[in-house]
C-alpha positions in Angstrom: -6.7 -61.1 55.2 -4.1 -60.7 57.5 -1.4 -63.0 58.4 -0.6 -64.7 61.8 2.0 -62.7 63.7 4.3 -66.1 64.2 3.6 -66.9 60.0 5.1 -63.3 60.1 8.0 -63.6 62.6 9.0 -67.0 60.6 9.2 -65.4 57.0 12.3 -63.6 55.6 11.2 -59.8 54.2 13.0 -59.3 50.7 16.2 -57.8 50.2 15.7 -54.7 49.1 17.5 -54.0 45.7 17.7 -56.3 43.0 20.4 -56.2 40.7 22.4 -58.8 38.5 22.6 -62.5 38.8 19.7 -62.5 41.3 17.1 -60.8 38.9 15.9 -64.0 38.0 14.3 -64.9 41.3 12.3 -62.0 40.8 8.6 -62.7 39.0 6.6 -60.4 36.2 3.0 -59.7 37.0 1.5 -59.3 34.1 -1.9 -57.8 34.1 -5.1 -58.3 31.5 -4.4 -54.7 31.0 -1.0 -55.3 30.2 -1.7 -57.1 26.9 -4.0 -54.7 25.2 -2.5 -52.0 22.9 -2.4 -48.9 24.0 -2.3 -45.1 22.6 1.7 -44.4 22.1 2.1 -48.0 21.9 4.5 -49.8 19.1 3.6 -52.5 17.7 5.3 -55.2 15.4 3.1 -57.1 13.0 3.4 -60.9 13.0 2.7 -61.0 9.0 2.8 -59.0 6.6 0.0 -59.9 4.6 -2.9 -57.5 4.0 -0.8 -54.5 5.7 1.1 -51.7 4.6 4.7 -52.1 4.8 7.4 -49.9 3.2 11.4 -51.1 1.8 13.9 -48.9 2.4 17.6 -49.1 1.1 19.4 -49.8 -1.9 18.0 -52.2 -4.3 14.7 -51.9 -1.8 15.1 -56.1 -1.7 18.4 -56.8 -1.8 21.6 -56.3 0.6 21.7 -53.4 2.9 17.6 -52.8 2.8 15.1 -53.0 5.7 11.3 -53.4 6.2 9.0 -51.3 8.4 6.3 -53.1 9.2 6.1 -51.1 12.9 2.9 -48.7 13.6 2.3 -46.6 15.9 -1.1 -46.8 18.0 -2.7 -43.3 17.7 -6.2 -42.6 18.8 -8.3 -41.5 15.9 -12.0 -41.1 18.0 -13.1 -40.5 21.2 -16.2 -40.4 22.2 -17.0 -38.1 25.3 -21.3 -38.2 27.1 -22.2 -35.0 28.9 -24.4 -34.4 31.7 -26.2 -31.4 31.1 -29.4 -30.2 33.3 -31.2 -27.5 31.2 -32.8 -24.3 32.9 -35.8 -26.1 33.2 -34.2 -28.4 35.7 -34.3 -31.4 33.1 -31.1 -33.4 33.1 -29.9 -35.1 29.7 -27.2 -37.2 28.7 -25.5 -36.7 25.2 -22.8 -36.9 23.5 -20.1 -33.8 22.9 -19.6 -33.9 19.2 -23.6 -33.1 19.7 -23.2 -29.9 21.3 -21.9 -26.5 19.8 -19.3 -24.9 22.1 -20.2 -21.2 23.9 -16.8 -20.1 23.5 -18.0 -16.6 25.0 -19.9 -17.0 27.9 -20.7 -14.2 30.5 -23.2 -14.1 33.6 -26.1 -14.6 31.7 -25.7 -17.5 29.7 -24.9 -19.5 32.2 -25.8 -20.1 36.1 
């Protein structure tokens, strides 16, 4: 969808750099995507019931300790399909952890 060429003419294009006082005029898009937890990701527990969480510091409770109740996201499985077409023209879909590697391959083990 384009817009009219007078809606155009009539509207003021952005200034160009944002910086200070005026950064709140500007507006976060925030995307579904956004909000999930990603791989590399930090993430800072709301309670800390049920989870592990470590004291550190002297008297582990008292003044001059700290909680860490802050995990990283790391990925622990992935799961990978493969198309494969066999040398009787067959084509099969599985998954990698199914298959053994060829780590040698010449000419004649594969075409």
């Amino acid at each position: 969808m384009k817009l009219h060429p007078d809606t155009i003419e009539e509207r003021q294009r952005p200034q160009r750099f944002w910086a200070g006082k005026e950064l709140h005029k500007l507006a976060m898009l925030i995307l579904p995507s956004d909000l999930e937890p990603s791989v590399g990701d930090r993430v800072h527990l709301k309670s800390d019931i049920g989870a592990f969480v470590t004291q550190h510091g002297p008297g582990k409770r008292g003044h001059g300790s700290y909680t860490v109740n802050t995990y990283g996201i790391v990925e622990t499985e992935t799961e990978v399909e493969v198309d494969i077409i066999w040398q009787d023209g067959v084509t099969e879909t599985l998954l990698s952890r199914d298959l053994l590697p060829q780590l040698n391959s010449d000419e004649h083990e594969c075409w």
